[in-house]
C-alpha positions as CSV (number, residue, x, y, z in Angstrom):
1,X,16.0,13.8,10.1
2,X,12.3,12.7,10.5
3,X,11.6,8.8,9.5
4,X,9.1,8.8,6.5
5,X,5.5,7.7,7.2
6,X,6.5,4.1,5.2
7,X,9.2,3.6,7.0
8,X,7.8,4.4,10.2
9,X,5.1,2.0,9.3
10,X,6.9,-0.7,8.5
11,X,9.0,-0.8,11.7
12,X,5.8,-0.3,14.2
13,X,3.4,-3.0,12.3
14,X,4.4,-6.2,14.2
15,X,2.5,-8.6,11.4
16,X,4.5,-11.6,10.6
17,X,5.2,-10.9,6.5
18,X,4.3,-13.9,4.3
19,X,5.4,-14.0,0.7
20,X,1.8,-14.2,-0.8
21,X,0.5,-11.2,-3.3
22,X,-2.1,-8.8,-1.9
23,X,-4.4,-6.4,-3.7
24,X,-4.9,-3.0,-2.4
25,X,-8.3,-1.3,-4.0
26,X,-8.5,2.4,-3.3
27,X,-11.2,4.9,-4.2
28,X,-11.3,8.5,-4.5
29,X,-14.2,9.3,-4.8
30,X,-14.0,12.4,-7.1
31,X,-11.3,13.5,-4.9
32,X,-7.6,14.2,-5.7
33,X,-5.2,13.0,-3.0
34,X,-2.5,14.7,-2.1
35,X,1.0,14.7,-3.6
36,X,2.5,13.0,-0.4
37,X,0.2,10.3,-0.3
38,X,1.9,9.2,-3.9
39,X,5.3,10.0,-2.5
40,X,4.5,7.7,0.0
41,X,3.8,4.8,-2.6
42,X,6.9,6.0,-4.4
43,X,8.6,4.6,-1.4
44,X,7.2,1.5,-0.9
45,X,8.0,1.2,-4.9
46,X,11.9,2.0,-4.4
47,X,12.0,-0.6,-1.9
48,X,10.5,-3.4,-4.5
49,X,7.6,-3.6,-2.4
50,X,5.0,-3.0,-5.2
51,X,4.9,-4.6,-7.8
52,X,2.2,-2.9,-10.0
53,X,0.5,0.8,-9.5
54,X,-2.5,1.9,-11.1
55,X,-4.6,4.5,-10.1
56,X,-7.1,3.0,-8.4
57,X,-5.3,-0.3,-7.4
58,X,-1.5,-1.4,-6.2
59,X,-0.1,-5.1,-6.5
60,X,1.9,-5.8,-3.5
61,X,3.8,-8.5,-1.8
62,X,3.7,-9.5,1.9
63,X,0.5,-8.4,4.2
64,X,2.5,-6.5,5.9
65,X,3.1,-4.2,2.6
66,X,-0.8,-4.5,2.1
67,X,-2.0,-3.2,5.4
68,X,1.5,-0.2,5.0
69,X,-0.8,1.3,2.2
70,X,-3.7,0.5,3.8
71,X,-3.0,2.8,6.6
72,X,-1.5,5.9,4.3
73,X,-5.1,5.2,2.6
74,X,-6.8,6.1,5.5
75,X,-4.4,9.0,6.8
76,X,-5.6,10.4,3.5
77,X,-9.2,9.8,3.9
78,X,-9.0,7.4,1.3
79,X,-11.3,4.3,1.7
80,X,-9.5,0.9,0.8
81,X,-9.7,-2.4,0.8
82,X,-7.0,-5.8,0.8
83,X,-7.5,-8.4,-1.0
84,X,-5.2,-11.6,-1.0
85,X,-4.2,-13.2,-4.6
86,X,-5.2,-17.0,-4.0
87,X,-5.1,-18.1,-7.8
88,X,-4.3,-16.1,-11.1
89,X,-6.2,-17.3,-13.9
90,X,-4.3,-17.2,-17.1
């Protein structure tokens, strides 16, 4: 059986994880992505990887998570952008 595009990912990025929390902003641009590019984040959600999805915007943990969804963004056409969480304001 065929790895998943996640997991595929995850093994091939050779970025040192940290344990900080990353914001990935996505737009669609009037466009509907496909079903596989939420099955995708699905994935990343069973493994307790993100910790927040929205359309629009995911809350992950670890860069190494951030730059994962990154990359499914752009196999989808999708144009994103990572942010790292420095300080929540309460």
């Amino acid at each position: 059986m065929p790895r998943s595009l996640v997991n595929r990912l995850l093994e091939e990025l050779k970025i040192p994880d940290d344990d900080s929390l990353y914001i990935v902003l996505y737009t669609l641009e009037g466009r509907k992505p496909p079903k596989e590019f939420y099955i995708h984040l699905a994935r990343l959600m069973d493994k307790g990887l993100i910790e927040k999805f929205t359309v629009g915007s995911i809350i992950c943990r670890g860069i190494r998570t951030a730059m994962v969804i990154k990359k499914v963004t752009e196999r989808y056409s999708i144009k994103a952008r990572v942010f790292r969480v420095v300080e929540i304001v309460k």
